[in-house]
C-alpha positions in Angstrom: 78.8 -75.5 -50.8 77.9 -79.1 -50.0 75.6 -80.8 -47.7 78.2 -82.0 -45.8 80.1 -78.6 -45.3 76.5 -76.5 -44.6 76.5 -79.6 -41.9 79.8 -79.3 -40.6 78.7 -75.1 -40.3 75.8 -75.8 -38.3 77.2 -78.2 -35.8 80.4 -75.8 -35.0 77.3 -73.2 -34.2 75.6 -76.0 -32.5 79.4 -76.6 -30.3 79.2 -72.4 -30.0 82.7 -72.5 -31.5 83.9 -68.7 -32.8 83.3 -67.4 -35.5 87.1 -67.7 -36.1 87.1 -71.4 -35.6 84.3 -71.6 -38.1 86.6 -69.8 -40.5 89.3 -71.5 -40.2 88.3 -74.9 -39.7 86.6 -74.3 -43.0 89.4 -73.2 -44.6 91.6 -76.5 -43.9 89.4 -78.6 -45.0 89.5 -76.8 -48.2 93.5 -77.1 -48.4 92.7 -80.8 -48.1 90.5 -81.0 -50.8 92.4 -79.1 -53.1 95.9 -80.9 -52.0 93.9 -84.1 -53.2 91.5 -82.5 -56.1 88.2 -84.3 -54.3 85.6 -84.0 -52.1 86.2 -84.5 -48.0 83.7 -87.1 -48.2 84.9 -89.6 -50.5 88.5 -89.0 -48.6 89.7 -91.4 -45.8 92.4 -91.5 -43.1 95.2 -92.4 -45.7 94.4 -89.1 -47.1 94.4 -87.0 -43.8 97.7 -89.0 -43.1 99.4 -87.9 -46.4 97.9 -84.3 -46.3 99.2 -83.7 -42.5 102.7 -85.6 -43.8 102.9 -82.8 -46.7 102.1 -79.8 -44.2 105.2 -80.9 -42.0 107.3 -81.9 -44.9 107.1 -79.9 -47.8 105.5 -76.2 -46.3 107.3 -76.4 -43.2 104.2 -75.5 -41.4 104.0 -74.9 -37.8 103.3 -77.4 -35.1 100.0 -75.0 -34.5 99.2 -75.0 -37.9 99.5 -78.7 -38.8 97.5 -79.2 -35.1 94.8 -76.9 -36.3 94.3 -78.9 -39.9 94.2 -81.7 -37.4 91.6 -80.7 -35.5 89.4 -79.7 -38.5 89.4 -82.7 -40.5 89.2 -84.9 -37.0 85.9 -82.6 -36.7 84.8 -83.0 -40.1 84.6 -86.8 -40.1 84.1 -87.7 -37.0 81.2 -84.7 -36.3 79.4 -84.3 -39.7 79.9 -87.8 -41.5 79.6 -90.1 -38.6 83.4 -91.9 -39.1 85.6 -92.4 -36.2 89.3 -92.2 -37.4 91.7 -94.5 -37.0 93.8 -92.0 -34.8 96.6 -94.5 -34.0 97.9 -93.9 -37.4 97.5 -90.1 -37.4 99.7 -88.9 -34.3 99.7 -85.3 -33.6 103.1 -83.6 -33.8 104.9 -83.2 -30.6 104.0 -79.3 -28.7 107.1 -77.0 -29.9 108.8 -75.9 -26.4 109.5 -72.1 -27.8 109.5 -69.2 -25.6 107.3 -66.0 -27.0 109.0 -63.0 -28.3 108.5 -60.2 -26.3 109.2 -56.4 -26.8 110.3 -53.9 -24.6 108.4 -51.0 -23.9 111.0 -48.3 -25.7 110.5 -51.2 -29.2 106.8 -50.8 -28.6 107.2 -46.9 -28.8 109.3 -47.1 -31.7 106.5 -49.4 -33.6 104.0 -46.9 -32.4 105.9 -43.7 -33.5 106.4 -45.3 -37.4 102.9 -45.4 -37.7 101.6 -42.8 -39.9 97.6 -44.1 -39.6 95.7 -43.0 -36.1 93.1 -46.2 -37.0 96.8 -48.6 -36.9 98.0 -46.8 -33.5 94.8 -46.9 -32.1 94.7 -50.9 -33.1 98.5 -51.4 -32.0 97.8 -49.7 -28.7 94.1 -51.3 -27.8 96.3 -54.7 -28.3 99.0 -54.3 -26.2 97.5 -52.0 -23.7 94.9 -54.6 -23.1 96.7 -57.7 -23.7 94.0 -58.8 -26.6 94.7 -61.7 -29.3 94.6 -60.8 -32.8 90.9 -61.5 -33.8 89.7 -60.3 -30.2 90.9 -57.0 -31.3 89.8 -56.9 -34.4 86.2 -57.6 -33.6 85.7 -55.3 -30.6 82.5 -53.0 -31.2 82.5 -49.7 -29.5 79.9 -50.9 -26.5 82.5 -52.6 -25.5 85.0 -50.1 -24.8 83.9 -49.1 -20.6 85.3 -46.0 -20.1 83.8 -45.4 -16.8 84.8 -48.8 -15.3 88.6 -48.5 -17.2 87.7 -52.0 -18.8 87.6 -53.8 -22.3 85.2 -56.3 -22.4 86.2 -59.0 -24.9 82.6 -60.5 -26.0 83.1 -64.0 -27.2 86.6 -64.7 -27.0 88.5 -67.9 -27.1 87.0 -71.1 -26.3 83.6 -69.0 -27.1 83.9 -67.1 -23.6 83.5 -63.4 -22.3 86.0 -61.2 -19.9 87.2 -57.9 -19.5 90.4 -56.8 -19.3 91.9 -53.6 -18.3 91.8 -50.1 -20.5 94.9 -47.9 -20.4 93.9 -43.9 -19.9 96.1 -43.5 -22.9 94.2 -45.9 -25.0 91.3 -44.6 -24.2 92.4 -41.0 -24.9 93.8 -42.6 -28.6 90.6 -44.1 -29.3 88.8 -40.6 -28.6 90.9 -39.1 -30.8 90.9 -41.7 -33.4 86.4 -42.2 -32.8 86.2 -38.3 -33.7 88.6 -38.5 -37.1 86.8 -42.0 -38.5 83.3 -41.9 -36.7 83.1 -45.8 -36.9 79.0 -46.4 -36.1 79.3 -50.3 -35.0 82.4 -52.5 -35.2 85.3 -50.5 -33.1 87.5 -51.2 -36.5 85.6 -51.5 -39.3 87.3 -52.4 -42.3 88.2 -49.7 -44.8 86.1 -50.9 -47.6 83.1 -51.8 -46.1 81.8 -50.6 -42.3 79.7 -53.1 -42.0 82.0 -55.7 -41.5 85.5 -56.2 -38.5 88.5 -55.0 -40.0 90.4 -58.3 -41.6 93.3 -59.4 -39.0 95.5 -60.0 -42.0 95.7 -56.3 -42.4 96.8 -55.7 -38.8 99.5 -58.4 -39.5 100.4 -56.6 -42.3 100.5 -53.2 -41.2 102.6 -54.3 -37.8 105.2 -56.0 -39.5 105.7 -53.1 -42.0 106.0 -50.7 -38.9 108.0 -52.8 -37.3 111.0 -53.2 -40.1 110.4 -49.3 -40.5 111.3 -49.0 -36.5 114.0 -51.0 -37.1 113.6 -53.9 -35.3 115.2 -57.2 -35.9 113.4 -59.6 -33.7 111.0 -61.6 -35.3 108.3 -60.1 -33.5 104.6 -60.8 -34.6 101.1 -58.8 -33.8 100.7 -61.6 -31.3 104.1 -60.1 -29.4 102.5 -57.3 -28.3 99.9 -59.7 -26.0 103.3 -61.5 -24.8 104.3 -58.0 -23.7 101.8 -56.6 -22.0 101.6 -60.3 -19.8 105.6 -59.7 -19.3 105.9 -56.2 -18.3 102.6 -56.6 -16.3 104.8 -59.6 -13.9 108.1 -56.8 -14.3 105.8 -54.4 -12.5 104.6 -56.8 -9.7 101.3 -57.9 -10.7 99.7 -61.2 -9.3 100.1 -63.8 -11.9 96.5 -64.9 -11.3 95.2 -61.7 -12.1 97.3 -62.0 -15.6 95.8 -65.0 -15.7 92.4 -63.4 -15.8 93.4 -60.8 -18.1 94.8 -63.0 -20.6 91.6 -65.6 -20.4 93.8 -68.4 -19.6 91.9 -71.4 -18.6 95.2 -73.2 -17.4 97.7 -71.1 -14.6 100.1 -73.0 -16.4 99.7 -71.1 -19.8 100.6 -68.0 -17.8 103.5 -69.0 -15.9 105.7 -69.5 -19.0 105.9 -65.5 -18.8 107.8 -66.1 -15.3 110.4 -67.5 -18.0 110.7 -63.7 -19.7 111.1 -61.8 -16.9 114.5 -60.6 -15.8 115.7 -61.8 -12.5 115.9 -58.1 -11.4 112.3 -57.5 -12.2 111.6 -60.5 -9.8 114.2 -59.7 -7.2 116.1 -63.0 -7.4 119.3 -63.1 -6.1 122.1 -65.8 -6.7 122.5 -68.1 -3.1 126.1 -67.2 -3.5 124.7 -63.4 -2.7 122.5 -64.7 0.2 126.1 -66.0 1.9 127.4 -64.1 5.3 131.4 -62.1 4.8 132.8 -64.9 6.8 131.6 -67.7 5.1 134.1 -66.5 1.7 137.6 -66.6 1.9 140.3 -66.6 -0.1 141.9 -69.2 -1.5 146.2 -68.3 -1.1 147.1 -71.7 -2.0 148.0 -71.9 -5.9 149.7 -75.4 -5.8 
């Protein structure tokens, strides 16, 4: 590793960004190196320019992605090597307006029920059950499951904070049964080769998708869904949005109100202002020309 990437490590610690962001910030930058076969150093904002311009052209990469490469090279050389971009010539892409996928709760059963594995259930069910992100899940040790408060504390979560969210008495009852078949000592998943270590999130991905094509389900439904689903069935059944907002980690009320979008009108007992109108103010109209 250069000088310039061991810097680039130690001032993300120094920022407290995740351990995720460290890995994938890292990770970019290497795409960039290798899309232009040289060292991030001796690169300039041409460079970042063409590399972003070959994301959105050629791989068809999301606006998230492409944002995320952004950010890491905008970190790189304007945090480790001291040289302000000339961001006028590198816009970022314009925020995709796309509503999440959600599944209903009979899909989510299906999923569940094609998964031969207790260690993928148990995973599966801690996510949606407690509305956890990807890599939140897979790095939850066992301290953190609080079975006598009914909570799942999410240590060091996005944007480097802590919260708790709620634990489902069937998750916990899964978890029992699956902590008594594997016995896992530290991390609550461990991967399968090596304890010592989270299990990798590409797995979960992975085994989801897998289960979900076995369950026979055609929406294009990610791991990520099942957090989309638990904030959408929580506002079906009446909960505050706030406390969703909480649950989730949300800093922005905003974030969480897109779910308001998801929910049937039923669910939020809407009705049409032609239903809100007295007998007498409908009539008939007899004349037909």
């Amino acid at each position: 590793m250069s000088e310039y990437l061991e810097l680039m490590k130690q001032n993300m610690e120094l920022r407290g960004f995740s351990a995720n962001t460290h890995e994938t910030y890292l990770r970019y930058l290497k795409y960039f190196e290798d899309f232009h076969n040289q060292l991030a150093e001796n690169l300039n904002d041409t460079h970042i320019r063409e590399y972003l311009h070959y994301l959105i052209a050629t791989k068809n990469a999301s606006h998230s992605s492409v944002n995320i490469a952004y950010s890491a090279l905008k970190f790189f050389f304007e945090f480790t090597l001291k040289r302000p971009l000339a961001l006028q010539s590198i816009p970022r892409t314009k925020k995709e307006r796309r509503l999440p996928v959600v599944l209903s709760a009979d899909e989510i059963q299906q999923i569940l029920a094609s998964l031969s594995n207790l260690k993928h259930r148990a995973i599966v069910m801690t996510i949606y059950g407690g509305g956890l992100r990807l890599s939140e899940a897979a790095h939850l040790r066992i301290e953190d499951i609080d079975s006598s408060n009914m909570q799942i504390r999410v240590f060091r979560g996005k944007g480097n904070s802590t919260r708790y969210t709620i634990l489902s008495q069937k998750n916990l009852l899964m978890l029992r049964d699956y902590w008594k078949t594997y016995r896992p000592s530290s991390w609550l998943f461990p991967a399968a080769t090596n304890s010592n270590i989270p299990i990798n999130p590409r797995c979960i991905e992975a085994f989801f998708l897998t289960a979900r094509r076995k369950a026979g389900i055609i929406k294009p439904a990610s791991i990520h869904s099942l957090r989309h689903s638990f904030a959408t069935h929580l506002l079906e059944n009446g909960v505050n949005i706030r406390v969703i907002q909480q649950l989730l980690g949300h800093k922005d009320i905003n974030t969480t109100c897109r779910y308001l979008h998801l929910v049937s009108p039923k669910f939020l007992q809407i009705s049409s202002p032609l239903d809100l109108w007295k007998d007498d103010n409908h009539r008939e109209d007899t004349n037909h020309g």
